[in-house]
DRENDREN-84143 format. One line per 10 residues: for each residue x, y, z of N, C-alpha, C, O. Coordinates in steps of 0.2 Angstrom, whole numbers, always signed. Atoms other than C-alpha are relative to their C-alpha. Example, Ala and Ser with C-alpha at 12.3 -4.5 7.8 and 13.67 -1.06 7.14 Angstrom:
% DRENDREN-84143
+4/-6/+0/+62/-22/+39/+4/+6/+0/+9/+5/+3; -4/-6/-1/+68/-5/+36/-4/+5/+3/-1/+11/+4 .
% end
This chain:
% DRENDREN-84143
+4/-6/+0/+0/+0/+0/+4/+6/+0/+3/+11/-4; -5/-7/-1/+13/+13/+4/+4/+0/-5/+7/+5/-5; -1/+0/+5/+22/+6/-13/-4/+6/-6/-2/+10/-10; +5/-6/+4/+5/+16/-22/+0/+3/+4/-2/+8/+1; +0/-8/-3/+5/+29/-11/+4/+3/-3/+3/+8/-6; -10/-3/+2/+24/+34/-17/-1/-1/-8/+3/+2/-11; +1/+0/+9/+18/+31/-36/-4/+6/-1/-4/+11/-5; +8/-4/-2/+1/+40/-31/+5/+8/-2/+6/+11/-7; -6/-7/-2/+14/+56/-26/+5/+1/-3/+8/+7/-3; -6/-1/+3/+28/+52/-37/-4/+4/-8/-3/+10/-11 .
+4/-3/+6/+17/+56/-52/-3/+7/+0/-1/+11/-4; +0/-7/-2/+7/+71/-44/+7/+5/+1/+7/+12/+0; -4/-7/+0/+23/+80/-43/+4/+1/-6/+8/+6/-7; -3/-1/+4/+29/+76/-59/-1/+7/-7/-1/+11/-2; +2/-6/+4/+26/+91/-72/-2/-5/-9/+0/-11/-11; +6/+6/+5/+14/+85/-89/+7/-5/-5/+5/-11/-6; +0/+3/+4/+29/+81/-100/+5/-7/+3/+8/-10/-1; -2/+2/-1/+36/+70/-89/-5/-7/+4/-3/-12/+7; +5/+5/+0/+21/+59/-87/-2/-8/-3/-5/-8/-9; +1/+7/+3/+20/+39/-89/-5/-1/-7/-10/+2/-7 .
+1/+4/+8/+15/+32/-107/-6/+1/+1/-9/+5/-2; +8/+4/-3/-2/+25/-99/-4/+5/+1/-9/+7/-3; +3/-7/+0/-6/+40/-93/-3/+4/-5/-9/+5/-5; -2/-6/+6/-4/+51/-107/-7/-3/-2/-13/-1/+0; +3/+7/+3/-14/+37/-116/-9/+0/+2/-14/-1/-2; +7/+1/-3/-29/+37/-104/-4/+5/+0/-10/+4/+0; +5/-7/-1/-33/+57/-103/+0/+0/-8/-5/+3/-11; +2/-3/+8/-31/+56/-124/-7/-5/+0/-11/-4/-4; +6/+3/+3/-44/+43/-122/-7/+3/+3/-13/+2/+0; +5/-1/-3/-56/+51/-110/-1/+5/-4/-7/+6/-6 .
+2/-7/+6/-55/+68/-121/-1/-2/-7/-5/+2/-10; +3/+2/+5/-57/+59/-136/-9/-3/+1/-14/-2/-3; +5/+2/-1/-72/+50/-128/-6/+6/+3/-13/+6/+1; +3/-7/+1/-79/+68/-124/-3/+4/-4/-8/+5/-4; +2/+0/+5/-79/+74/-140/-2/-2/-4/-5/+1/-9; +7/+4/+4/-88/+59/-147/-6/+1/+3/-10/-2/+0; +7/+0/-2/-102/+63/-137/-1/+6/-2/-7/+7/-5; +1/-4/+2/-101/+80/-140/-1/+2/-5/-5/+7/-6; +4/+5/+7/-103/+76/-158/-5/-3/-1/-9/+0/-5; +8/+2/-1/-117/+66/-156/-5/+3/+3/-10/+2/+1 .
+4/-2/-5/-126/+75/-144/-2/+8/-7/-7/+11/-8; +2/-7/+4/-125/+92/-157/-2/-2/-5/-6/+2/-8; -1/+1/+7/-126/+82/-171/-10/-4/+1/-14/-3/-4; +8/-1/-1/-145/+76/-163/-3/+6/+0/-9/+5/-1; +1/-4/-1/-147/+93/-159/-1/+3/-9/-7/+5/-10; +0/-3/+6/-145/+98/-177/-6/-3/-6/-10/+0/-10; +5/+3/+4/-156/+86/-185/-7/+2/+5/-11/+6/+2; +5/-4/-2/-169/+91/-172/-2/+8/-3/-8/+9/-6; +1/-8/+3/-168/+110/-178/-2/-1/-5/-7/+1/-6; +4/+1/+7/-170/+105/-196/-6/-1/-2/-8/+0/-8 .
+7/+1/+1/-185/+98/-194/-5/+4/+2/-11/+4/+1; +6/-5/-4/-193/+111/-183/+0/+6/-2/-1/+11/+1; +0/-6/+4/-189/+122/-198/+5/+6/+3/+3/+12/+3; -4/-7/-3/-175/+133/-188/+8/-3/-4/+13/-6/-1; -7/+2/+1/-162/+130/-201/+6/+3/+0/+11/+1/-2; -7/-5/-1/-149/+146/-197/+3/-4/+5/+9/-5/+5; -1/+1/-6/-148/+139/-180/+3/-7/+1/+8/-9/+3; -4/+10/+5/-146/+120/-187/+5/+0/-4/+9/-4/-4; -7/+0/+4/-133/+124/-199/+6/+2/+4/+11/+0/+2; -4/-2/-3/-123/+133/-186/+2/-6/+6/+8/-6/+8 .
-1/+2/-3/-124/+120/-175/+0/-9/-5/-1/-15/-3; -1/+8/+3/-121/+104/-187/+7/+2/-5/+9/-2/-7; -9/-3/+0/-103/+115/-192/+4/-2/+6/+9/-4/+6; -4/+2/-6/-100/+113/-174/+2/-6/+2/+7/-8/+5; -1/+7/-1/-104/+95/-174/+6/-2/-5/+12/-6/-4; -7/+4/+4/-93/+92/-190/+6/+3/+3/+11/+0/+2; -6/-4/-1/-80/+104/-183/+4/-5/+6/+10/-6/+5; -2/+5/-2/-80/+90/-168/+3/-5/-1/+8/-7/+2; -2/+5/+1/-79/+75/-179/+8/-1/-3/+11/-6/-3; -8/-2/+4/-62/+83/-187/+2/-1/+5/+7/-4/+3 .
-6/-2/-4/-54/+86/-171/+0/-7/+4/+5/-8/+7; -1/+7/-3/-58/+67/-165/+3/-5/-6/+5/-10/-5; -4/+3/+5/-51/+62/-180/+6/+2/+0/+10/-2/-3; -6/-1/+0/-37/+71/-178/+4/+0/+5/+10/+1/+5; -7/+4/-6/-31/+66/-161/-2/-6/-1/+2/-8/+3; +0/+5/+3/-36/+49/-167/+7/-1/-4/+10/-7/-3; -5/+1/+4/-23/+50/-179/+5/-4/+2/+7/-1/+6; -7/-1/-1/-8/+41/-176/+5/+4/+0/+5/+7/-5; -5/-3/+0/+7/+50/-169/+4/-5/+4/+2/-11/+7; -5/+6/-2/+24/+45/-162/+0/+2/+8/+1/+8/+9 .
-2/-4/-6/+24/+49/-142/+8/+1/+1/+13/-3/+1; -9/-3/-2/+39/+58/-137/+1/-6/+9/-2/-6/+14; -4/+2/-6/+50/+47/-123/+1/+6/+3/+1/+12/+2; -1/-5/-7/+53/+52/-107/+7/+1/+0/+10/+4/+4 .
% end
């Protein structure tokens, strides 16, 4: 137990670029899983507006929705992660 405390701690005081693989790994996956909802969720939003005839309001918000699906597709991308 006092082994994960000392990792717990060792991690918290590290600064971002000196942060475990896994790590790294896991918040790109949680921010990616963010912006896929928030993609769908506008992108419901948008087909809603169009049909209830408010289409300034739905095309603005169905740009934001593609605007999202690009930026999940491009932290998606493969890159190479920088070593520590």
């Amino acid at each position: 137990m006092a082994d994960w405390r000392q990792r717990i701690s060792d991690i918290s005081k590290t600064k971002g670029d000196s942060a475990p693989e896994s790590a790294k790994r896991a918040g790109m996956g949680c921010l990616v899983g963010l912006i896929v909802i928030a993609a769908i969720l506008t992108l419901v939003m948008a087909v809603g507006l169009f049909t209830s005839g408010h289409w300034v309001i739905g095309g603005v918000t169905l740009l934001f929705s593609l605007a999202s699906s690009a930026t999940v597709l491009a932290l998606a991308w493969p890159h190479r992660p920088k070593p520590l």
